[in-house]
N, C-alpha and C positions, 0 to 999 in steps of 0.2 A: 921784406924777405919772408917772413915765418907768413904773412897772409898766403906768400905765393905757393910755400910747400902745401901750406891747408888746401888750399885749392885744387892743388897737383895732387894729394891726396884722397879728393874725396873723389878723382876719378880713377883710384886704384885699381879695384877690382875689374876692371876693363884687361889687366894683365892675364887673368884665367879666364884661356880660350872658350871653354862652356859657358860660364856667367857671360862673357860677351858676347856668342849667339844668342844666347837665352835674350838676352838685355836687348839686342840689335832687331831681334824678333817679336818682343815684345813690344817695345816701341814702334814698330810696324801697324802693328795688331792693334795699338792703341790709339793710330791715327783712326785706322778704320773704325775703330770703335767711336771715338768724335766724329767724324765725320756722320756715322749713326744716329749720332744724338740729337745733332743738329738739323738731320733731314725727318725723324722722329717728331721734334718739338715743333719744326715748324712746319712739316706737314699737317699737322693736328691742327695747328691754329688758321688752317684753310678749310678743315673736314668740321671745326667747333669754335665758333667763341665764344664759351666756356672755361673761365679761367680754372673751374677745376678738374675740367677732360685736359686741361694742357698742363694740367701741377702731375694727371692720373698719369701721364708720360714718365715722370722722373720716380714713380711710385712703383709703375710695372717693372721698372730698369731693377730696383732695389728690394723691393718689397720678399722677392726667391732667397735672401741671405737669411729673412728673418726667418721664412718656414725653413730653409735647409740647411742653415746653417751649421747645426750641430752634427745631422747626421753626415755632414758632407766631412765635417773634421774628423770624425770618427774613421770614416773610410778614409781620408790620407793617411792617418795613422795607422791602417789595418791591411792595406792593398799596396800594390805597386803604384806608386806617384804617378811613375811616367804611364803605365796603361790610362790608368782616371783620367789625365793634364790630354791624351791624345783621344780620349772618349768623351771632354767638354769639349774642345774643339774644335772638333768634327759635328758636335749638334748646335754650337752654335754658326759654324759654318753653314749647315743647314736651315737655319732658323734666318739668319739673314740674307740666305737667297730662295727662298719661300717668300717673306716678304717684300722684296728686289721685284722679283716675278709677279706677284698680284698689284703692286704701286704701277709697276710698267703699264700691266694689263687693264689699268681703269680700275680694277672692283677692289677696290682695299678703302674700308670703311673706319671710321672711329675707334669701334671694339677691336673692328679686326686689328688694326694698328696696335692696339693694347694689349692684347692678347699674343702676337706676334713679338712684342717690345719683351711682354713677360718670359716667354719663354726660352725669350736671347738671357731673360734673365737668370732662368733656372740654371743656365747652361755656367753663364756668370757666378753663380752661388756654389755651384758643386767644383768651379776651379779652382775660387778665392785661397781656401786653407790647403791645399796642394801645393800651389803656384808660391805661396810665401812660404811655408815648410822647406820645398826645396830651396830655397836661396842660401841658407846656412850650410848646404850639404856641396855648393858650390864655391866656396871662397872660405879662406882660415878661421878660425872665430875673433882672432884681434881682428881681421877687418868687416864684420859680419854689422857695425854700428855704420860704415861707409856703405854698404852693401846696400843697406837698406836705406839709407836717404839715397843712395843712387838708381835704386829701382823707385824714386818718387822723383826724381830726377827726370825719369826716360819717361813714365807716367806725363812729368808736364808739360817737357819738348812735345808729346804728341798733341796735349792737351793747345799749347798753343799754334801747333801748324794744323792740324785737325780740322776745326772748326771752321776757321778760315775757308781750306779746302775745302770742305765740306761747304758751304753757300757760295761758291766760287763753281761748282760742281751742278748743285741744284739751279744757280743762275742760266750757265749752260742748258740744262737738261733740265730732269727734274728728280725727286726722292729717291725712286726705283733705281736711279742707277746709283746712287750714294749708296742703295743698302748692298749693292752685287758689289760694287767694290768697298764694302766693310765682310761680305764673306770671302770674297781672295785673300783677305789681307788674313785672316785666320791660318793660310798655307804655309806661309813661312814657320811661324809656330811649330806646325803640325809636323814641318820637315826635320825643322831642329831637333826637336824630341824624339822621331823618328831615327834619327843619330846620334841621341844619348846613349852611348853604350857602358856606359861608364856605372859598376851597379851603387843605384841610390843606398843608403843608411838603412838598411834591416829594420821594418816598424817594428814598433813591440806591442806584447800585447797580443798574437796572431792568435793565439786562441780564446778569447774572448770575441763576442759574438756584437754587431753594433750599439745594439740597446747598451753594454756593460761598459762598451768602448766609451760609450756618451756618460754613461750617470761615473767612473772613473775620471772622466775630464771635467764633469763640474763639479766633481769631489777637489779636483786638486785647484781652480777658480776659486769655490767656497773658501777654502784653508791659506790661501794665499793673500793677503792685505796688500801687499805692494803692489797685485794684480789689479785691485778694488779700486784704486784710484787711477789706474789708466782707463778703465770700463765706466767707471762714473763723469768723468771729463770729458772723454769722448762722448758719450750719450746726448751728453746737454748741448755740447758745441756744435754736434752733427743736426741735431734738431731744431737749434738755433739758427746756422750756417746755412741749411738746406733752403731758406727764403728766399738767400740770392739766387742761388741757381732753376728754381722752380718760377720765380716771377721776372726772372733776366728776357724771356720771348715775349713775356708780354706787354713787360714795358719796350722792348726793342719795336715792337711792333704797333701799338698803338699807344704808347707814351711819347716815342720818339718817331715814329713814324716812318722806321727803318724798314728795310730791305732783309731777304735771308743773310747776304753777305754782310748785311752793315751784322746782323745778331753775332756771326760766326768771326766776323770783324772783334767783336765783344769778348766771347768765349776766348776769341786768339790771344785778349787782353791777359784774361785771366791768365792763363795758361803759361804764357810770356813771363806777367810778371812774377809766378810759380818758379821758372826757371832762373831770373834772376834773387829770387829769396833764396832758393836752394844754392848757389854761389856765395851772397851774404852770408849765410848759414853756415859755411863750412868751417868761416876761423872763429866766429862767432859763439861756436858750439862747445870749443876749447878753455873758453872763459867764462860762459854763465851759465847756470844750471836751466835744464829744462823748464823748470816751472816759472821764471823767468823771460824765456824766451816765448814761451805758451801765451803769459797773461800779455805779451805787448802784441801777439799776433791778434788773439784776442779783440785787444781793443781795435786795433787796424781795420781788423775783418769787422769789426763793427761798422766803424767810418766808412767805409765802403760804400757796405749795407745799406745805410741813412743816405749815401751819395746818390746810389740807385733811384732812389723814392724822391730825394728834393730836387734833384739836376736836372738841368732840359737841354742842355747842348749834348750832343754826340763825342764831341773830341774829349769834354771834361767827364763826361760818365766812362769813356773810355781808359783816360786815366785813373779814373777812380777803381776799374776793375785792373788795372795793373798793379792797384796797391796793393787791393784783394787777393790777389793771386798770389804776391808775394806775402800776405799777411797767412791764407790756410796753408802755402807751405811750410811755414816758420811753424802752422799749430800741428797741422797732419802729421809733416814728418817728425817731431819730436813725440807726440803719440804712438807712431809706429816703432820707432825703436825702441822704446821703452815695452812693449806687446811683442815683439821680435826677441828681445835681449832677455825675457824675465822668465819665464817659463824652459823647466826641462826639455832636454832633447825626447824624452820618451811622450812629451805629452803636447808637443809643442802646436801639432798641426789642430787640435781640439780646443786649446787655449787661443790659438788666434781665431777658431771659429766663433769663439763666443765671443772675441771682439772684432771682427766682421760682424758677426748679429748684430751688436747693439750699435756698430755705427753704422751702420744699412739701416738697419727697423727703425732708428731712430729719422734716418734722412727720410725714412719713405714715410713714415708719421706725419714727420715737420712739413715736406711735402705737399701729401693730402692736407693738412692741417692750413699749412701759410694759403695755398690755392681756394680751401673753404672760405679762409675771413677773406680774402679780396675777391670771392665771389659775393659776401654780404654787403663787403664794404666800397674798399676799394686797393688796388696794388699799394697805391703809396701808402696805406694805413696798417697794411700787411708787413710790409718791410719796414715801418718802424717801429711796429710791435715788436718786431724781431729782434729789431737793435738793440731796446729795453732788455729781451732777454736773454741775448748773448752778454750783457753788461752785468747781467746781476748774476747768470750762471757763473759767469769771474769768478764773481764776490762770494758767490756759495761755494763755490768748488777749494776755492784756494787753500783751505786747511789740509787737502787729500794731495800731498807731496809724492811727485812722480820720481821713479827712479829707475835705471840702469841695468840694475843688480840681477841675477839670477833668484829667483824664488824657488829654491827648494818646498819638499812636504817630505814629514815626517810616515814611515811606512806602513803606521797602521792607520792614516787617513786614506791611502791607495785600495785597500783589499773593497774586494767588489761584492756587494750582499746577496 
């Protein structure tokens, strides 16, 4: 009985009409974004085999958090949310039918493709600290901890029908039209917010100008220690973690000798088994602390990892990225509400940009990085390096105890020089 309420409850916030367009729209928006990534990743590995033009895929996607990260949190906190959230968009609705348009048309090249990936990414980067800032402004703060595993919820539903679609799509047809229908799918969004009428939380702070907005937000990062151990955990895991997903086309493709669909088949795994973590997770979260549930995702997402590299059947790599999926949801979402939950409301959209930054910079590092060594060595050597170091990041990290709590600063750490 008390599993059932956990569960009934961690689809609460579906009760506030807003949060459930937002949510309903989002997970929209999020298929098309899979679906992106998968016509992305392995259109590349038609245009290059170059395993590290096809890791530079997953580095274009993430590499814009780490240059804009900061100033993009600044402006949530200094601008109207909803104008920003309807001015990314809109560019990246444009960005993925610019690139729709030249795939169709024959002439979309290597660069082009990375160039076009990035700029979906900028678009990406400037919504990140917006897009999460507004979630607490949508639902009460007792349920602001459901909120947020549930927008990682609707993240993985897309994540596992997505991909799928997505080589199901390309089968059919080919890239070009995956990326026209990953900018439609942007509309819904764009309508919702369009009909937010409802005035967001007054940022603070208006008179202060970006630059002060930024060195103010990582005054209050610096002074905050509870914040230091979600920024430091995250970093390692996301640099670690980013193996699987950067070397998952390559081995789908000439490890295993798959198809787009069989890859998107793969990704569906993950995705999938995202969505059943996140239901584990919900009575589960009730009885053991974070740092708990972090280190056994941890090892999971290890095993995975190592599955990726040593497996040669299809159906067993497949389960193996069901485990995975449910192992980075058990790690993801309890990083995120801990980075959602800690930070003031005055400062909150700057503090999660700087943790967007270091788990984006970090994934698009790991990224470049895993793609370099299995271009010296090879994928399987890549993804077991990884493993080593998702195992020992564990070990290092575990003395930096995550927590819940709100992180206050004392007033004269705020004043701006």
């Amino acid at each position: 009985m008390n599993n059932r309420i956990s569960i009934a409850n961690a689809w609460s916030p579906l009760r506030h009409g807003m949060f459930r367009a937002m949510w309903i729209a989002s997970v929209a928006s999020n298929v098309g974004t899979w679906m992106q990534s998968v016509g992305a990743a392995w259109l590349m590995t038609t245009l290059s085999v170059t395993p590290l033009l096809v890791a530079l895929v997953q580095t274009a996607t993430t590499l814009p958090v780490f240059l804009l990260g900061l100033p993009a949190g600044a402006m949530a906190d200094l601008v109207d949310r909803r104008r920003l959230l309807l001015f990314t968009q809109s560019w990246m609705l444009a960005s993925a039918g610019v690139l729709g348009a030249l795939t169709i048309a024959g002439v979309i090249g290597s660069w082009g493709l990375l160039g076009l990936t990035f700029a979906l990414g900028l678009g990406s980067a400037m919504n990140g600290p917006a897009w999460a800032a507004a979630i607490p402004e949508l639902v009460p703060r007792e349920e602001l901890p459901v909120a947020v595993a549930l927008n990682s919820v609707g993240f993985n539903i897309a994540r596992a029908v997505g991909p799928a679609l997505g080589g199901i799509v390309m089968a059919a047809s080919n890239a070009g039209v995956v990326f026209l229908l990953n900018a439609v799918s942007f509309l819904g969004v764009i309508i919702v917010l369009w009909r937010w009428r409802e005035p967001p939380v007054p940022p603070s702070g208006r008179d202060l100008g970006v630059i002060d907005a930024m060195r103010a937000g990582l005054r209050y990062v610096r002074h905050a220690p509870a914040y230091h151990a979600v920024l430091t955990r995250t970093g390692i895991f996301a640099f670690a973690g980013s193996a699987l997903w950067a070397m998952l086309p390559v081995v789908a493709r000439h490890g295993l000798g798959s198809t787009s669909t069989g890859y998107g088949i793969l990704l569906g795994c993950l995705g999938a088994g995202s969505v059943i973590g996140a239901l584990v997770l919900a009575p589960l979260r009730a009885h053991y602390a974070p740092d708990d549930l972090v280190a056994v995702g941890v090892i999971l997402f290890a095993a995975a990892t190592a599955g990726l590299a040593l497996l040669n059947q299809f159906a067993i790599v497949a389960l193996a990225m069901l485990l995975g999926g449910a192992a980075w949801m058990t790690v993801m979402s309890s990083f995120n509400v801990c980075a959602q939950m800690a930070p003031p409301v005055w400062v909150r959209a700057r503090a999660l940009a700087v943790y967007l930054l270091v788990f984006q910079g970090s994934f698009a590092m790991g990224s470049a990085s895993w793609g370099a060594i299995a271009g010296r060595m090879s994928a399987r050597r890549s993804l077991l390096t990884a493993t080593v170091v998702l195992v020992a990041g564990l070990a290092a990290g575990a003395r930096l105890r995550l927590s819940h709590h709100t992180a206050e600063t004392p007033p004269d750490v705020l004043a701006v020089d």
